[in-house]
N, C-alpha and C positions, 0 to 999 in steps of 0.2 A: 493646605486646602481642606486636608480632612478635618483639621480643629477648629478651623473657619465654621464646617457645616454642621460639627456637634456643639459647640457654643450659639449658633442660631437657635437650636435645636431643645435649647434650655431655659426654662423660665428662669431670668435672675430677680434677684430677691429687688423688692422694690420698696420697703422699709427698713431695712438693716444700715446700721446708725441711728435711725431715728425712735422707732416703735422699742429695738433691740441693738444690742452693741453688735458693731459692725465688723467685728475681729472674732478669729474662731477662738481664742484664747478667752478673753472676757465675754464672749458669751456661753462658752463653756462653763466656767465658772458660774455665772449668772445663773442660768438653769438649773446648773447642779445645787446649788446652794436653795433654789426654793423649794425642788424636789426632795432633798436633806429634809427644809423643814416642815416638808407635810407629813399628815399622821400615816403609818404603815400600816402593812396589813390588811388581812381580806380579801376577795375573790377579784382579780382583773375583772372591769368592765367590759361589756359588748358596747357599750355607748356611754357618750359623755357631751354634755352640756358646756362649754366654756369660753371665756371673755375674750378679747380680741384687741384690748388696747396696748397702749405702751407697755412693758413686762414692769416698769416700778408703779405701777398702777394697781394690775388687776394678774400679774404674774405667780403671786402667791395662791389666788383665786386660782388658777388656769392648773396650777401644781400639786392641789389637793385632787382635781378627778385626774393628771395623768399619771401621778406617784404610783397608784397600783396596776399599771399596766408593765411595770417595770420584770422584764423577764419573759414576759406571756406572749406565748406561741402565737402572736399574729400574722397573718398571712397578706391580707390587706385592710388598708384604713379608705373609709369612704367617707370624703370631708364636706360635709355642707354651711353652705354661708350665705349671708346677705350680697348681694349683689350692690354696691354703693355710687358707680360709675354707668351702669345700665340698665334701664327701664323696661327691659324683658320680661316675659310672660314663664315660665318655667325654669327650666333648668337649662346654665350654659357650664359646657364642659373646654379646655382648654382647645385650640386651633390640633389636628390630627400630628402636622408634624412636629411638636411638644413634644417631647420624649422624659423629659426629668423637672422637677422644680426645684433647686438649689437657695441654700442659704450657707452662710459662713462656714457651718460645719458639713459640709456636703451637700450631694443630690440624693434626692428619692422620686424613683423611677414612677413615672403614668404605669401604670394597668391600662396598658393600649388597647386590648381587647374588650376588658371591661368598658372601657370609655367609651370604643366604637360600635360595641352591643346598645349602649345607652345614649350614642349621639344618633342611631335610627330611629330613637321615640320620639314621636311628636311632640311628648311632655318635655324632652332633652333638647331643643333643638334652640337655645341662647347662643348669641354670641360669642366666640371665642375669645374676641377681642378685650371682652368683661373683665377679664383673669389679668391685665398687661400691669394695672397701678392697684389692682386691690390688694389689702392688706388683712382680709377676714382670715382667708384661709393659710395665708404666708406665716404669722404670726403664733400659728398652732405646731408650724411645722419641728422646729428645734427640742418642742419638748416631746414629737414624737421619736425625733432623731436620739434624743438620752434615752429613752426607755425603748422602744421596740425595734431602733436600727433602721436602717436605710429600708423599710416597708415598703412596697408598692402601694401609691394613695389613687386613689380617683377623685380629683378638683369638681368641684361644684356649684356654679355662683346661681340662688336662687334670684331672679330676681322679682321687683317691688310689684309685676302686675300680674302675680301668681295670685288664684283665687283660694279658694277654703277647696272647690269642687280639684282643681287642680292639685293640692296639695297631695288628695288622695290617690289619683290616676300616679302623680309622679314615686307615691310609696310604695303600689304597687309594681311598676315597673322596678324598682327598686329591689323587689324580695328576688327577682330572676336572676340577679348577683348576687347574693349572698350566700356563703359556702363555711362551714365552721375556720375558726381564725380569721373573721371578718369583724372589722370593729370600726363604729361609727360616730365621726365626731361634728357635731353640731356648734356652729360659732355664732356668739354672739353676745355684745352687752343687753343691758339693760335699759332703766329709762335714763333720756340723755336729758337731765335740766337744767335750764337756765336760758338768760335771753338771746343766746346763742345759738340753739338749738330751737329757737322758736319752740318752745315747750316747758314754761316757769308758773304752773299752779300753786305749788309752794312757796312762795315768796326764796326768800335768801337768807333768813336766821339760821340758830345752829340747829332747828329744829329739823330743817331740811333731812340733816342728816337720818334720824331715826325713821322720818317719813317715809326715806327713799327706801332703807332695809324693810321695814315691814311691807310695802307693795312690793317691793322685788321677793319677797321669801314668799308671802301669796301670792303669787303669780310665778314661781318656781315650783312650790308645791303641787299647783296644778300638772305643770310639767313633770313631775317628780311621780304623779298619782296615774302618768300615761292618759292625762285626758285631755287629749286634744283638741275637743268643744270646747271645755272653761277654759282652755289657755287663748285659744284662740279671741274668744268672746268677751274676756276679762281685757285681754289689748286693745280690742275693738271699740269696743264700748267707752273705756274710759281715755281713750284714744293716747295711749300710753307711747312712747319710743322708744318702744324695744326692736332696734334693726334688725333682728335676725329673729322674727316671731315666724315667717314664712318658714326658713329652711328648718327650727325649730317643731313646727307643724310636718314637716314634711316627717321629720325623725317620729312623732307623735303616733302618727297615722301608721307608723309601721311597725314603733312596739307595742300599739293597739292590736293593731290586726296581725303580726308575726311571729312574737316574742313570747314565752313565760320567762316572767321574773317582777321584777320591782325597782322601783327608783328611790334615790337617798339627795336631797340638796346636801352639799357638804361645804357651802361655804354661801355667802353674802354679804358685801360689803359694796363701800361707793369710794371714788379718787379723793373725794372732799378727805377720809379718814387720813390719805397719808399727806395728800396737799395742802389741807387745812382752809380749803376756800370752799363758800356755798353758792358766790352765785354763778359757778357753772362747775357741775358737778355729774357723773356720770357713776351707774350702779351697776356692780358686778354677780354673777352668779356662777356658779358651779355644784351641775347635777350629774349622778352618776349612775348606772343603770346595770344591774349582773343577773345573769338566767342564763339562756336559751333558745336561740333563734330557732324557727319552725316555718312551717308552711303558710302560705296567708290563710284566715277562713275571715271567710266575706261575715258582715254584722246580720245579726238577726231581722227579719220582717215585719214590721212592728203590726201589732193589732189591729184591727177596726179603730175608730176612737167611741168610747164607752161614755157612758155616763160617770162624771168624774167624782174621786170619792171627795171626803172632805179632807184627807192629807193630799190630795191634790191641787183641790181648789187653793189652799191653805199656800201647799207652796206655790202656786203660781201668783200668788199675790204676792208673796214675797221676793219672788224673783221679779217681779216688775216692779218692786223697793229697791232692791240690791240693784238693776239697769241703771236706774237714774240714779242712785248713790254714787255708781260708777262712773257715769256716764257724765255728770255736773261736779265732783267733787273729785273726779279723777282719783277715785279711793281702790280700796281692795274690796268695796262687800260684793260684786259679780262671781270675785274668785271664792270666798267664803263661802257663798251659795252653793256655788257648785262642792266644795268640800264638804257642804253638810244634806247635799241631798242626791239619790240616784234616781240618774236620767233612764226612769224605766216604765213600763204601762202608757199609759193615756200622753206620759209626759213627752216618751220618743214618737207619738205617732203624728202623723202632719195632720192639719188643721189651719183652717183661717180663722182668725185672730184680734181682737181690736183691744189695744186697751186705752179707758176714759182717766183724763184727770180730770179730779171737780175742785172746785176752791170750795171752802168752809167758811162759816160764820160770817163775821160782818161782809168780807169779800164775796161771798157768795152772793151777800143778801146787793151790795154794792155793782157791781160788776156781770152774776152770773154764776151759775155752778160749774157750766162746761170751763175748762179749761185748757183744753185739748183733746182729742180722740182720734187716732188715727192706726189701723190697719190693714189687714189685707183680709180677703173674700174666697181665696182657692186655696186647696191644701195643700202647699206649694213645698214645707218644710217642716222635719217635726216641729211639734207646738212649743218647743220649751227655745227655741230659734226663733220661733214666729214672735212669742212673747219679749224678747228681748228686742227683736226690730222695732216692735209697736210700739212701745216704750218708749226706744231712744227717739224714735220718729214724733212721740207724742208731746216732747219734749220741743220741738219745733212746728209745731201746725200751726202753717201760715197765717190761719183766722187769725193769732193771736202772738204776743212778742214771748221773747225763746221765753223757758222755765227756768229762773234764776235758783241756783243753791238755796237759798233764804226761803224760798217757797216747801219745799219739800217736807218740812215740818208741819205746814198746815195746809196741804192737801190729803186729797181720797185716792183712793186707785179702788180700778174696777176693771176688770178681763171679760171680756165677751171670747167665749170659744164656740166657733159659729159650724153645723151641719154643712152638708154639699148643699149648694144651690140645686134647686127645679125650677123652670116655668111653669108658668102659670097662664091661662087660655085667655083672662082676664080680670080686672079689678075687683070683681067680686067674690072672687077666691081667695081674695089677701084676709088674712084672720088680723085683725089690730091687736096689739098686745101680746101675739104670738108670734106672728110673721117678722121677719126682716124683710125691706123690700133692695132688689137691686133695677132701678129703671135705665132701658137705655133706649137714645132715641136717637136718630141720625147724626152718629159717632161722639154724643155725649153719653155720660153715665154717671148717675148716683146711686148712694147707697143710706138708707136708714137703718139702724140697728132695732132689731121689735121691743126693745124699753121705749124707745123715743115717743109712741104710740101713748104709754101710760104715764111717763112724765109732764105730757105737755097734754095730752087731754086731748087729743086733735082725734077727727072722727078721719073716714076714708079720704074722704073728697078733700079736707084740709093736711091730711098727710102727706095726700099724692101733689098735692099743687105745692108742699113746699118742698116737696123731693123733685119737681121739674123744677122750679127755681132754684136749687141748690147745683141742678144738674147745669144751669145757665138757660135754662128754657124759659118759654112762656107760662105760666101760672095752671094755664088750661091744657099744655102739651101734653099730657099724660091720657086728656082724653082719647087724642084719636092716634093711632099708628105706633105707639109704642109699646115697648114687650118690658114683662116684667118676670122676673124670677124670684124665689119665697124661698126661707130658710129661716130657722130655728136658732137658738141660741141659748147654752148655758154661759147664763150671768152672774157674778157673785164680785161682791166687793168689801173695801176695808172698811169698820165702826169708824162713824165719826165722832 
């Protein structure tokens, strides 16, 4: 009866055989033979980055960041993963009566206490049920068993409806366990492509292959630089499949704000390399992290927002190059951005935001300059977030059909970075040419940007009546009963 209620009591492995050999003897072996041949040497990790597939896949990957843990005084591993079975909002930790999770070569015991400190946050409060068939965090476990022994872990399944705001709340609760000999391992591949994965912007050549390493190494790098914005945004944006970008974010946010030290990518690669096939291919990474875990200190207060210099302006047009490079071409320039610029000044402070596509030359003259234009009006997120929204958003404005790849060469970009609104008593307080107008009128609302004024030549009266018709009103509704609010705008754009 009592082995009846500690075998309940036990997560059994739920890929062994398949992911990993299924026998303690050959997966001994196994393991030990990748960790043989990763490179030695240098400080144990507090944290590591690594893959989660089959181990003849991506196990050599997984064996370069756990080889230096081999020896090192851990006291517990805290494992974060994608969640791939449940559609929760935060973190879900195993059911209370769990006691071990077991693989071929043993059990390693829950951190019961830890877990039930962390299943009272609202950020913790996932499914248990998450944990029954998933293989994120199961698959890490053998190679913590060769290097740091039957460990005390705390299971973690992120899952897919975790937000960015989210990611941080659950890092912070997260530093209130951490204790020296604490080490935290983060799972996850890469991009999954092919027609299988509903995700094949690269076609199927062998070119694939090179593709997929240079976006996974930018987009590791980011991770590797502790910036949890360009990793975040670089996936976002180019709408990449990296499954574990979440519980990856969550690791982010914490040696952001917890940690001194640095990170090192120490391997990338994709399945194609050892299966030799491209059209469904999957990309590994392994990043490794050594310092010093510390107290949180919350991020700095950003500025007023100033008048912006011209290495700002400079780079904000460039980051809304590098969005839609990303964004259409599912490339790495979002993550390159961010590696060649800091998010600091005018750039972290929030701001509403628009940014214009125009078409060029004959198109222009055929068709139109506007191309698209779409932003936001309240300072709702730093600017260098708002600019990357408006972009990708400007990439689809409904006026007009989405923005193909092929366009991007002979288009303009232009960022409007817009003042706080104020009202205004009435129409004839609007300055044309200086003012942006926002009209609202019985639960409609438009917005003109103050260029619109100088490009089109329109006096008040023709302003305001194509700002209620835009609003879906009557041509004249702007005369009686409705309010307007004026604001300013530094404008600046690309040479055509």
């Amino acid at each position: 009866m009592v082995a009846t209620t500690l075998a309940a009591e036990v997560r059994r492995p739920a890929v062994a055989g398949a992911f990993y050999p299924g026998d303690r003897a050959s997966l001994e072996a196994e393991v030990g033979g990748f960790l043989r041949a990763a490179p030695k040497g240098g400080p144990a990790p507090l944290a590591v980055i690594v893959p989660h597939a089959g181990y003849v896949y991506s196990g050599a990957t997984a064996a370069k960041a756990f080889a230096p843990l081999a020896g090192a005084a851990v006291r517990r591993v805290i494992l974060l993963g994608p969640s791939h079975y449940s559609g929760h909002a935060g973190g879900a930790l195993p059911d209370p009566k769990v006691t071990a999770f077991a693989t071929p070569l043993g059990e390693l015991p829950i951190d019961r206490e830890v877990a039930a400190r962390l299943r009272s946050q609202p950020e913790f409060a996932g499914p248990g049920r998450a944990h029954d068939q998933e293989h994120c965090l199961e698959v890490e476990l053998p190679f913590l068993q060769a290097t740091v022994g039957a460990v005390p872990i705390v299971p973690i399944l992120v899952g897919p409806g975790t937000s960015r705001e989210l990611t941080v709340r659950m890092a912070r609760a997260l530093v209130e366990v951490i204790e020296p000999g604490t080490v935290i391992v983060a799972s996850s591949d890469f991009t999954h492509h092919g027609a299988a994965y509903g995700h094949a912007p690269f076609g199927q050549g062998r070119d694939v292959g090179p593709r997929l390493v240079s976006l996974g190494r930018a987009t590791a790098e980011r991770a590797a630089a502790l910036d949890a914005r360009g990793f975040w945004q670089q996936v976002e944006a180019s709408d990449d499949s990296v499954c574990g970008a979440r519980p990856i974010t969550v690791l982010l946010e914490l040696l952001g704000h917890a940690f001194e030290g640095g990170g090192t990518v120490v391997d990338v690669t994709t399945s194609g390399a050892v299966s030799g096939s491209w059209s469904q291919v999957v990309t590994y990474a392994a990043v490794s992290y050594t310092g010093a875990w510390r107290g949180w200190r919350d991020a700095a207060v950003p500025a007023p927002l100033g008048e912006l210099t011209t290495a700002e302006r400079s780079a904000l047009l460039a980051l809304a190059r590098a969005t839609l490079g990303s964004h259409l071409n599912h490339d790495e320039s979002l993550a390159d951005w961010f590696a060649a610029h800091a998010v600091a000044g005018n750039l972290a402070t929030p701001a509403g935001t628009f940014v214009t596509v125009h078409n060029t030359g004959a198109k222009a003259r055929r068709d139109g300059r506007l191309r698209g234009c779409i932003g936001v009006m309240e300072a709702v997120e730093p600017l260098v977030d708002a600019v990357i929204n408006a972009a990708t958003s400007a990439a689809h404005d409904p006026r007009f059909p989405d923005l193909d790849p092929t366009e991007l060469a002979a288009v303009t970009l232009e960022v409007s970075v817009l003042s706080p609104m104020r009202p205004v008593a009435s129409p004839e307080l609007i300055e044309m040419g200086r003012h942006g107008v926002l009209l609202s009128k019985g639960g409609r609302r438009a917005v003109f940007l103050p260029q619109v004024a100088t490009e089109t030549g329109w006096d008040r009266d023709r302003f305001l009546s194509q700002l209620s018709l835009k609003a879906g009103l009557s041509a004249d509704a702007w005369r009686e009963g409705a309010q307007f609010e004026v604001f300013t705008a530094q404008v600046f754009g690309e040479e055509e």
